[in-house]
VOPAGU-2260 file (C-alpha; in pm, 1 decimal, decimal comma):
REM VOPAGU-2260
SITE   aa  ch    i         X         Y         Z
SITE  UNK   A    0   -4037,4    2730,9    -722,7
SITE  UNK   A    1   -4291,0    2480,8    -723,9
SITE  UNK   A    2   -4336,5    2153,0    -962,9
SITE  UNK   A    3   -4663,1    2327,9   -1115,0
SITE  UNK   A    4   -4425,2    2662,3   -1222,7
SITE  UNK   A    5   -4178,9    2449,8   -1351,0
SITE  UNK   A    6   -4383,0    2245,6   -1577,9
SITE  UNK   A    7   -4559,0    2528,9   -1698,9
SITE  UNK   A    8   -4206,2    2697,2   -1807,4
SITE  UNK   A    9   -4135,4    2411,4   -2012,8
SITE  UNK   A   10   -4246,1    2476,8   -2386,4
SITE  UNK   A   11   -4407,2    2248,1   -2580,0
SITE  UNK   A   12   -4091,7    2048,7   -2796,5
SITE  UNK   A   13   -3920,9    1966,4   -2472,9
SITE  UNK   A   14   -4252,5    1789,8   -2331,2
SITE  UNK   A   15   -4292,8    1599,5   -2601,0
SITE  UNK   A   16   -3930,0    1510,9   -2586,8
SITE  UNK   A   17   -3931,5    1446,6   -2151,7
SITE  UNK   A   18   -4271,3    1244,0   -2210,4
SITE  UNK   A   19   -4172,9    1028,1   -2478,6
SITE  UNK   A   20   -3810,9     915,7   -2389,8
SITE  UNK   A   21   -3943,7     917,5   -2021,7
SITE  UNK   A   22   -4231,3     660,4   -2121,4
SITE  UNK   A   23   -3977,0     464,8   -2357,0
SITE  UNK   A   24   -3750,3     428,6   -2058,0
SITE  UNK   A   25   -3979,3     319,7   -1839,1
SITE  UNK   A   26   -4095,0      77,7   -2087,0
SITE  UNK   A   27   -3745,6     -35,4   -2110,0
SITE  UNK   A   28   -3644,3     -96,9   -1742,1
SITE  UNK   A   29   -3985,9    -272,2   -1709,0
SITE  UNK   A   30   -3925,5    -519,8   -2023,4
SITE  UNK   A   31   -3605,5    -610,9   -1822,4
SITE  UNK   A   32   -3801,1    -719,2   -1500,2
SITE  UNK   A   33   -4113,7    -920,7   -1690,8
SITE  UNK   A   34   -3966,9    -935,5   -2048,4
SITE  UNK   A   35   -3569,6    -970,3   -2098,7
SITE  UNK   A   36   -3603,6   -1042,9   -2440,7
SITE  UNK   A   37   -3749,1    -745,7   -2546,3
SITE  UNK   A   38   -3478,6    -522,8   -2341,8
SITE  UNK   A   39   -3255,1    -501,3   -2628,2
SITE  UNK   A   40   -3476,2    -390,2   -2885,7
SITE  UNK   A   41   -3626,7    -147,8   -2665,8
SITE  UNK   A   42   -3318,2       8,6   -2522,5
SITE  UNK   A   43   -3207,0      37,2   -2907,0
SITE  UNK   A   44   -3512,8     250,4   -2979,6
SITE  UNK   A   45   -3459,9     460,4   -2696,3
SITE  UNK   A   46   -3074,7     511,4   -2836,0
SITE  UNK   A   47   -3216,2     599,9   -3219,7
SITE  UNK   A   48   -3531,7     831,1   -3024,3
SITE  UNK   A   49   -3244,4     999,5   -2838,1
SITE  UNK   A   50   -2942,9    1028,2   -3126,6
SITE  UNK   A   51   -3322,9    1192,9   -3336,1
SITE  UNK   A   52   -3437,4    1402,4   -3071,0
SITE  UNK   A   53   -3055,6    1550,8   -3029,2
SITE  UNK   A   54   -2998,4    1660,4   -3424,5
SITE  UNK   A   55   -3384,0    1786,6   -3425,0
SITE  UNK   A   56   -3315,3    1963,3   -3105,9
SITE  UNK   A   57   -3027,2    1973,1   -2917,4
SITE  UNK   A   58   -3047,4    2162,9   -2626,2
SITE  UNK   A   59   -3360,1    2018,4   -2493,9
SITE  UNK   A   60   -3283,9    1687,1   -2562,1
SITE  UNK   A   61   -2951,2    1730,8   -2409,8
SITE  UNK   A   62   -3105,8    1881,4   -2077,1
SITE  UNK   A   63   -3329,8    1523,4   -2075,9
SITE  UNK   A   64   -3077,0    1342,5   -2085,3
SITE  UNK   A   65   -2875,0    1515,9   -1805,6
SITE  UNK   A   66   -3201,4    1452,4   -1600,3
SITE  UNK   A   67   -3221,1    1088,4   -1702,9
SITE  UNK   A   68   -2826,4    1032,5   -1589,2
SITE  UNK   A   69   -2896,4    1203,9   -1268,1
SITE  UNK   A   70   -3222,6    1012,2   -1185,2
SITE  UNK   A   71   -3061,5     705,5   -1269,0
SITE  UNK   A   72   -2746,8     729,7   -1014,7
SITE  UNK   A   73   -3063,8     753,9    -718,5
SITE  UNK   A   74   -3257,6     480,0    -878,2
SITE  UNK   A   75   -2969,9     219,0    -890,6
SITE  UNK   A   76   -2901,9     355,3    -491,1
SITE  UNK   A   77   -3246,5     217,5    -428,9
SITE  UNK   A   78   -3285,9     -38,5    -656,4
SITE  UNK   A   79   -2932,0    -173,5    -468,7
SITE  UNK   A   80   -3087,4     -62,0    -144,0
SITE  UNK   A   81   -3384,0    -304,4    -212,0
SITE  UNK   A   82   -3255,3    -604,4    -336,6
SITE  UNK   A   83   -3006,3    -617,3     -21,3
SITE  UNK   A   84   -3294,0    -591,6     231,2
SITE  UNK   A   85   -3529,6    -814,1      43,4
SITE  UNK   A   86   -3273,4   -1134,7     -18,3
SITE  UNK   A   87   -3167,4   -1001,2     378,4
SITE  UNK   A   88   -3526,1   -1078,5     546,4
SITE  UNK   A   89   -3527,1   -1473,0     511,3
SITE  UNK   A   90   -3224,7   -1510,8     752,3
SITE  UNK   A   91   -3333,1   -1208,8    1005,1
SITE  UNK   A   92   -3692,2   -1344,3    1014,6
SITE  UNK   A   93   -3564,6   -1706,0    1120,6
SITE  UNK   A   94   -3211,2   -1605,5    1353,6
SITE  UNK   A   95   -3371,6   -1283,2    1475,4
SITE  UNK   A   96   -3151,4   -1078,3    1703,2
SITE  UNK   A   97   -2957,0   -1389,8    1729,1
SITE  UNK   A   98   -2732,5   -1292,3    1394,8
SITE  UNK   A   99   -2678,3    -937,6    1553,0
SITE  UNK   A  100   -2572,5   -1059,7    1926,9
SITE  UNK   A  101   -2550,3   -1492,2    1888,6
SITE  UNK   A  102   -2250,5   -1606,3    2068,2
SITE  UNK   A  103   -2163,9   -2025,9    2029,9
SITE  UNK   A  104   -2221,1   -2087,9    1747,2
SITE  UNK   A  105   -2160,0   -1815,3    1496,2
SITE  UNK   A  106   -2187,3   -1934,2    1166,2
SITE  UNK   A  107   -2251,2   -2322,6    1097,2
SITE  UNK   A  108   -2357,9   -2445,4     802,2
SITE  UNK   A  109   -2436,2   -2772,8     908,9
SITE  UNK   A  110   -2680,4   -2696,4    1162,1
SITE  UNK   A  111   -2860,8   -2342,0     995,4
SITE  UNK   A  112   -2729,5   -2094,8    1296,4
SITE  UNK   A  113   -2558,9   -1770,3    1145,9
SITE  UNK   A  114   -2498,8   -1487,3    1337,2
SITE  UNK   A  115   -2268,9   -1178,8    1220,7
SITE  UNK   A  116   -2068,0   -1102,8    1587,5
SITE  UNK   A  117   -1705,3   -1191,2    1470,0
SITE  UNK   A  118   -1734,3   -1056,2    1122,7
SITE  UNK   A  119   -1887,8    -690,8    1272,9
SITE  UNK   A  120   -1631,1    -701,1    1561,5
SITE  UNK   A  121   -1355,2    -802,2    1268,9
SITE  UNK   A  122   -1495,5    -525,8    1051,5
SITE  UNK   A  123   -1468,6    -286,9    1397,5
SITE  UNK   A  124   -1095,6    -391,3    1480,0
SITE  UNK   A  125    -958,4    -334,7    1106,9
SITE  UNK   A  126   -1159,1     -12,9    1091,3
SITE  UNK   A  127   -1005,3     125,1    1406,5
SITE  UNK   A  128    -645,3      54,7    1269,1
SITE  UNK   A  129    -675,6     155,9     945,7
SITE  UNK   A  130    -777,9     503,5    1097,5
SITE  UNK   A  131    -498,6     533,9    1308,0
SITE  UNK   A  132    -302,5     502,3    1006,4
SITE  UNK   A  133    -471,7     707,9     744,5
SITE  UNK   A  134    -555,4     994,4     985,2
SITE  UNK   A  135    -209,9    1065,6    1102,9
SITE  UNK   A  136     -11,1     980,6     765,4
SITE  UNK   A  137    -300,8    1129,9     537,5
SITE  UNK   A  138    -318,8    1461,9     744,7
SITE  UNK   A  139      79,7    1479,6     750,9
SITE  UNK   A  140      53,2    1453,3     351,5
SITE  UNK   A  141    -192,6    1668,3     342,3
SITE  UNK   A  142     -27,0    1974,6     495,1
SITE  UNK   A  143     317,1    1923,3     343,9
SITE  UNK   A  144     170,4    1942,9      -0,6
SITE  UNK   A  145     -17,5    2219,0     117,0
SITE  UNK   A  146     167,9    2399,8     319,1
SITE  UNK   A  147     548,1    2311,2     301,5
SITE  UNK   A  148     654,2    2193,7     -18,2
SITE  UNK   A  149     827,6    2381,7    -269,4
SITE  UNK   A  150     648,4    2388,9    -619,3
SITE  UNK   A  151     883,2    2082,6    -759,8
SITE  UNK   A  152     820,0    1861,0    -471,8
SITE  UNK   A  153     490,8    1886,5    -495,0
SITE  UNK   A  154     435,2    1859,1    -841,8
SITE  UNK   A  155     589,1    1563,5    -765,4
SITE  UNK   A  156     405,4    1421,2    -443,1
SITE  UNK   A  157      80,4    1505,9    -538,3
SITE  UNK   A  158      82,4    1295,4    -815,1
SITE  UNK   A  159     263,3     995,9    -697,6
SITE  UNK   A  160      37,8     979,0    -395,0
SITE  UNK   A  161    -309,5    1006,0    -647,0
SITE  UNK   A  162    -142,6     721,7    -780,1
SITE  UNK   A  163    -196,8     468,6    -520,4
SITE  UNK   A  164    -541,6     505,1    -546,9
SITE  UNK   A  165    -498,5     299,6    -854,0
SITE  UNK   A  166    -315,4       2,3    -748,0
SITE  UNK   A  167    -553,3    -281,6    -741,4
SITE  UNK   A  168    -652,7    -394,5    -369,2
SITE  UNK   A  169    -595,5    -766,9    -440,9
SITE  UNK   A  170    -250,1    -672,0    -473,2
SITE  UNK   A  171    -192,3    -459,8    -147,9
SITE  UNK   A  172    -365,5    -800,7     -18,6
SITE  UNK   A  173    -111,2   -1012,6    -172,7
SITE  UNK   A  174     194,1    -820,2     -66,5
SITE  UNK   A  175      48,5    -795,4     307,8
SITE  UNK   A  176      31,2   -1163,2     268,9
SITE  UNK   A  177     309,4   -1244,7      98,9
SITE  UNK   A  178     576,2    -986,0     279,1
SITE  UNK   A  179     406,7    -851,1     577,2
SITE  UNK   A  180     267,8   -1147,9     730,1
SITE  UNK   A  181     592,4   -1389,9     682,2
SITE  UNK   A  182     755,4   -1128,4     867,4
SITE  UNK   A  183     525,1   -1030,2    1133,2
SITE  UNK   A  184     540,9   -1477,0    1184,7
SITE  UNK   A  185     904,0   -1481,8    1154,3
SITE  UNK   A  186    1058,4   -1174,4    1389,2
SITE  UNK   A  187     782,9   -1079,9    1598,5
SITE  UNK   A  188     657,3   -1438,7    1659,7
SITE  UNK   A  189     332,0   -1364,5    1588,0
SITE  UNK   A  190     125,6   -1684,6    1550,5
SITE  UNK   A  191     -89,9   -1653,6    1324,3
SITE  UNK   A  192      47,9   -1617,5     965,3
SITE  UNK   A  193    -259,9   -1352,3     861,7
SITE  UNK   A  194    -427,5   -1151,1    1171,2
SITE  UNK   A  195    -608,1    -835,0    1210,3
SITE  UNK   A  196    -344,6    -597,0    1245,0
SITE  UNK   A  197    -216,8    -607,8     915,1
SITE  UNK   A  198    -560,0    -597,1     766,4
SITE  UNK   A  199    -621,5    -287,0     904,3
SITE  UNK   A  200    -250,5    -120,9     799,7
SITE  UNK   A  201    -302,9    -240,1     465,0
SITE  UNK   A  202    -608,3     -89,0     442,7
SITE  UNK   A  203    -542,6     267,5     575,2
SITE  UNK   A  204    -271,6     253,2     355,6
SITE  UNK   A  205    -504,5     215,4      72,7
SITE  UNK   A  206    -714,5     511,8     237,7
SITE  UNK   A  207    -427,8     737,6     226,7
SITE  UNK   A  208    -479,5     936,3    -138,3
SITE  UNK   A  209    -838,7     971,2     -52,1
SITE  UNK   A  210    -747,5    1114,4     305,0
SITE  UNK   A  211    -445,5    1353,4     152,2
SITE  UNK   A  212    -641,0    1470,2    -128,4
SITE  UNK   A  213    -938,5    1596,2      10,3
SITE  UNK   A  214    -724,3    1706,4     353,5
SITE  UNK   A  215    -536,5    1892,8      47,3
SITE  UNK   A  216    -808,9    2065,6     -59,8
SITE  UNK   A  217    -968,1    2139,1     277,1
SITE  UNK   A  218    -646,5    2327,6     357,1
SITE  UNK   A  219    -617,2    2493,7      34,4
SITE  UNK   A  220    -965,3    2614,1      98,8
SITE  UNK   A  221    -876,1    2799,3     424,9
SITE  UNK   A  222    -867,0    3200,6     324,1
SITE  UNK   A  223    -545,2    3303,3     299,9
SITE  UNK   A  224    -618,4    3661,3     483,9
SITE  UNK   A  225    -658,1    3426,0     754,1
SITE  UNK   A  226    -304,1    3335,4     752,6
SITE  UNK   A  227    -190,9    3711,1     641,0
SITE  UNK   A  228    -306,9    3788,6     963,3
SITE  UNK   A  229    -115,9    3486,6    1158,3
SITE  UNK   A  230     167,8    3631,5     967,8
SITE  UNK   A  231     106,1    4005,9    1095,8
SITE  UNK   A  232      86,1    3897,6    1454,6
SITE  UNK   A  233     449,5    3745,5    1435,8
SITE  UNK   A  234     323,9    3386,6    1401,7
SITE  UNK   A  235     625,5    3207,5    1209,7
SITE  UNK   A  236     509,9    2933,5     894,2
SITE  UNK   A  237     469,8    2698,4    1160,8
SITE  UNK   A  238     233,0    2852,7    1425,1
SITE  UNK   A  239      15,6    2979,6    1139,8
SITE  UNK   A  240     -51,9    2599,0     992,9
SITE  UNK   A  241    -107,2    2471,6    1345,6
SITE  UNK   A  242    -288,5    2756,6    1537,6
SITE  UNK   A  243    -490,2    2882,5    1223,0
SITE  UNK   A  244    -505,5    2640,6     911,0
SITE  UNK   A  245    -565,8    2333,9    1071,9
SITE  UNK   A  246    -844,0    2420,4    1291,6
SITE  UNK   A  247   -1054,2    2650,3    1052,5
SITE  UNK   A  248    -983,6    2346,7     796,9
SITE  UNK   A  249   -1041,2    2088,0    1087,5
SITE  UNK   A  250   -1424,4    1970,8     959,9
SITE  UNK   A  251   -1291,0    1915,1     627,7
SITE  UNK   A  252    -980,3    1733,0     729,9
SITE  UNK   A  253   -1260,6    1502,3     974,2
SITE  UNK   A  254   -1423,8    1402,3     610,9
SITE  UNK   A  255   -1133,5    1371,7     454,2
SITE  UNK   A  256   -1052,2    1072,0     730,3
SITE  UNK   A  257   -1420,7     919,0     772,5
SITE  UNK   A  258   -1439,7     928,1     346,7
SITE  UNK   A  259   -1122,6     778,4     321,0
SITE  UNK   A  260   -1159,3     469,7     557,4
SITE  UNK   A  261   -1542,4     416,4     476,7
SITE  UNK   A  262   -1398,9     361,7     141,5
SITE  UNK   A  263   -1168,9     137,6     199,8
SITE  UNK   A  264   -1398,8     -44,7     438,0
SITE  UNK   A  265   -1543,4    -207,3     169,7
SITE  UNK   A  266   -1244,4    -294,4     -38,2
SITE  UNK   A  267   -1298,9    -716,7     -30,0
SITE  UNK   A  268    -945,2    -863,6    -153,2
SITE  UNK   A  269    -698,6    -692,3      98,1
SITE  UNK   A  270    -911,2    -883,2     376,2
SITE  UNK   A  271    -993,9   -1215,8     201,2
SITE  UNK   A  272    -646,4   -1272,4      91,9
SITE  UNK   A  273    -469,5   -1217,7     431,8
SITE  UNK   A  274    -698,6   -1340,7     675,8
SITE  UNK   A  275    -724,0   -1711,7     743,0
SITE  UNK   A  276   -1111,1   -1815,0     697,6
SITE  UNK   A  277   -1200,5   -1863,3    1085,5
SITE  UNK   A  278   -1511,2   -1780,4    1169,5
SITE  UNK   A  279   -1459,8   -1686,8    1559,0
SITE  UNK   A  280   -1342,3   -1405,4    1794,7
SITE  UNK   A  281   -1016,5   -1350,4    1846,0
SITE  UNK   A  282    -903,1   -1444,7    2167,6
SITE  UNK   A  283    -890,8   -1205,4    2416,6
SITE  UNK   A  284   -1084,7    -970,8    2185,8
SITE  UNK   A  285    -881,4    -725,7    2156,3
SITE  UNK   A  286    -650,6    -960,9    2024,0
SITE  UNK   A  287    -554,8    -760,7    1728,2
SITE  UNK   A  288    -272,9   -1019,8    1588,7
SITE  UNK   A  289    -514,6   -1304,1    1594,8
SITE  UNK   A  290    -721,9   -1344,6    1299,5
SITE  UNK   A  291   -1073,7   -1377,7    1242,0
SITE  UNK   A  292   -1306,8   -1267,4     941,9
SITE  UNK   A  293   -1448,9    -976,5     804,5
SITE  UNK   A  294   -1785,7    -875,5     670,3
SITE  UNK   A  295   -1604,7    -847,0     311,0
SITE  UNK   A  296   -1411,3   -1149,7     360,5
SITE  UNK   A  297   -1708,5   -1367,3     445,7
SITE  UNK   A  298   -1876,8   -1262,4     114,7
SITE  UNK   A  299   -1637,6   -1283,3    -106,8
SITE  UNK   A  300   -1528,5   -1620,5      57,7
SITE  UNK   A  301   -1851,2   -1822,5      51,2
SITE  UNK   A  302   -2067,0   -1642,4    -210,3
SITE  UNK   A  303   -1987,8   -1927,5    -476,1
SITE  UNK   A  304   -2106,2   -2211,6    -273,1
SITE  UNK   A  305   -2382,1   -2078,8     -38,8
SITE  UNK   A  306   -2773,7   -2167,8     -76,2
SITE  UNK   A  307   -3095,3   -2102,8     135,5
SITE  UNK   A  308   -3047,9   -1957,9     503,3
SITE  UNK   A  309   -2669,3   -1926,6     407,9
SITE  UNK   A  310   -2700,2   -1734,6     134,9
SITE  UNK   A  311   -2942,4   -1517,6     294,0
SITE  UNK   A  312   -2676,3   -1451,5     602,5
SITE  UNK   A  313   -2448,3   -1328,5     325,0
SITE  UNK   A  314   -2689,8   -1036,0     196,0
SITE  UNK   A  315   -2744,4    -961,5     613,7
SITE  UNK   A  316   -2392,6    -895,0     553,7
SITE  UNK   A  317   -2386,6    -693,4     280,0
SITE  UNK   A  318   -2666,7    -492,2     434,7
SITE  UNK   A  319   -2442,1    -456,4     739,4
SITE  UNK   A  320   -2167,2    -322,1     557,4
SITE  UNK   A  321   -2373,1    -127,5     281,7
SITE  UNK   A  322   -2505,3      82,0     587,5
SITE  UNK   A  323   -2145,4     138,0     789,7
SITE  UNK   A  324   -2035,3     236,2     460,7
SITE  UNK   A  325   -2282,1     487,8     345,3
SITE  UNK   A  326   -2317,6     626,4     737,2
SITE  UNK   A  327   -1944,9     731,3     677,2
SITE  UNK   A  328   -2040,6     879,9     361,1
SITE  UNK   A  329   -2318,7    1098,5     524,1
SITE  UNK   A  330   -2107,6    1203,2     767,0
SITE  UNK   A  331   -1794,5    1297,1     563,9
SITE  UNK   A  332   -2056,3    1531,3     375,4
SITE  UNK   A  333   -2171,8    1629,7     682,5
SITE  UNK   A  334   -1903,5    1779,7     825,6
SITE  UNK   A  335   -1733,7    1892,8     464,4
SITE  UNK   A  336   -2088,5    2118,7     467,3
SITE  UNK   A  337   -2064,8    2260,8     788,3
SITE  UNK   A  338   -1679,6    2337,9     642,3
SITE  UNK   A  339   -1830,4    2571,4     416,4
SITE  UNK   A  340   -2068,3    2708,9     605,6
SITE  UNK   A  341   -1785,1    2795,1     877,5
SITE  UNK   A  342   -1510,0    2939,9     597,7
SITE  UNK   A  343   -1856,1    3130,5     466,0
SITE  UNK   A  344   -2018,3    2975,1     164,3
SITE  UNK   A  345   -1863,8    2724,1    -121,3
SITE  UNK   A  346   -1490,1    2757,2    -199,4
């Protein structure tokens, strides 16, 4: 249906109703950008035109402002999207490819030279751990709830699991740092009294509800005349989960991992409390117990005092990790899609 058909269906009351509230909006979000004072006294008018427009008539006005909601969550995406790249250019016009691939030295204050190396290969290390431990654990969760616990068990699981989603991060950071580390320093000899390693566990740990709940519902979304079938052939509980559940559920399980780490990819306070701030590459690089920084940590750690050039290298950051973050978004949708696609249509 084209745009034409569709404004043509609309009747005359919800026109008015879409053109004036769209015009006072605009008016609005405008004010803010050349006129801050006037915000509040337009965004109160909008309120009273709405609250008006919703006793007069209620379903049309309600349908408006659905739309307005909905256009909203895509214009703070771009509005986001621009002010990153804009306050980004000033540092990649004057380091150039140098703050992608700049070796010696990385970031210096003193003499202007930033370049992004150890905090990307920092970001890379973590992100690589904290998958090994959300895939395997998450996945494990997933089909036990699914698949293998009785009704009280998981009643139970499900639950307490979900609920780790909702412990702050800054305090998985401070019990990393305050148990983890003292221990990995003390028994293991470990040198270094924060490293990499135990950013990364502490973060797929904070990945894991995001990884079992949606590798919950992947599974639950597998047909069960699928596994009627398993069943008919003389495949035990067992041989049905692995030979026919967790490959027809496999693309939705995959999104269930990439959403869950790209999430906690951007959690700031796990890294910034247990790292020490040490802007260099660990040593050999794969050096995953020696500790360098990450592209949260360097924000969060140097936001309050950086200016000019500096500051600048801190949105190139945020741009950095803004677009690792959202490509795992994509792709978790991606292959949660082609899910449905292969288990034939929406569950």
């Amino acid at each position: 249906m084209s745009v034409a058909t569709r404004l043509e269906g609309l009747d005359q009351t919800e026109t008015v109703i879409g053109g004036l509230g769209g015009v006072l909006l605009a008016v609005t979000l405008f004010s803010f950008l050349v006129a801050p004072a006037l915000t509040g006294y337009l965004a109160g008018a909008f309120v009273v035109f709405a609250l008006v427009s919703y006793v007069v008539e209620e379903d049309r006005t309600a349908r408006f402002l659905l739309f307005v909601t909905t256009t909203s969550t895509v214009l703070v995406l771009g509005f986001i999207t621009v002010y990153l790249v804009l306050n980004a250019i000033p540092v990649v016009r004057e380091m150039g490819l140098y703050l992608f691939t700049g070796s010696d030295p990385f970031w210096s204050t003193g003499s202007n030279v930033y370049s992004l190396v150890p905090m990307m290969w920092g970001t890379f290390l973590t992100t690589v751990i904290a998958t090994l431990v959300a895939a395997p654990l998450g996945i494990a969760g997933a089909v036990f709830i699914s698949e293998i616990a009785p009704g009280w068990a998981r009643e139970i699981v499900k639950p307490a699991v979900e609920m780790l989603a909702g412990i702050p991060s800054i305090v998985y950071g401070f019990i990393g740092y305050t148990v983890l580390s003292p221990y990995f320093q003390t028994e293991l000899n470990v040198p270094q009294l924060g490293n990499l390693f135990l950013v990364g566990f502490v973060i797929g740990v904070m990945a894991l509800p995001t990884v079992v709940s949606v590798a919950e519902d992947a599974i639950a979304a597998v047909p069960g005349q699928m596994k009627d079938g398993a069943h008919a052939l003389g495949a035990t509980d067992w041989q049905a989960t692995t030979s026919v559940t967790l490959p027809t559920a496999f693309s939705g399980i995959s999104a269930a991992v990439l959403l869950g780490v790209g999430r906690a990819v951007g959690e700031t306070m796990a890294a910034t409390v247990i790292l020490a701030n040490v802007v260099d590459l660990p040593d050999p690089l794969t050096n995953v117990f020696d500790s360098t920084i990450t592209l949260t940590s360097l924000i969060a750690s140097q936001y309050g005092a950086a200016s000019g050039l500096q500051f600048s290298g801190l949105f190139a950051a945020g741009v950095v990790l803004f677009v690792t973050v959202m490509g795992f978004s994509v792709a978790s949708q991606l292959i949660e899609r082609r899910m449905n696609e292969r288990l034939g249509g929406e569950q």
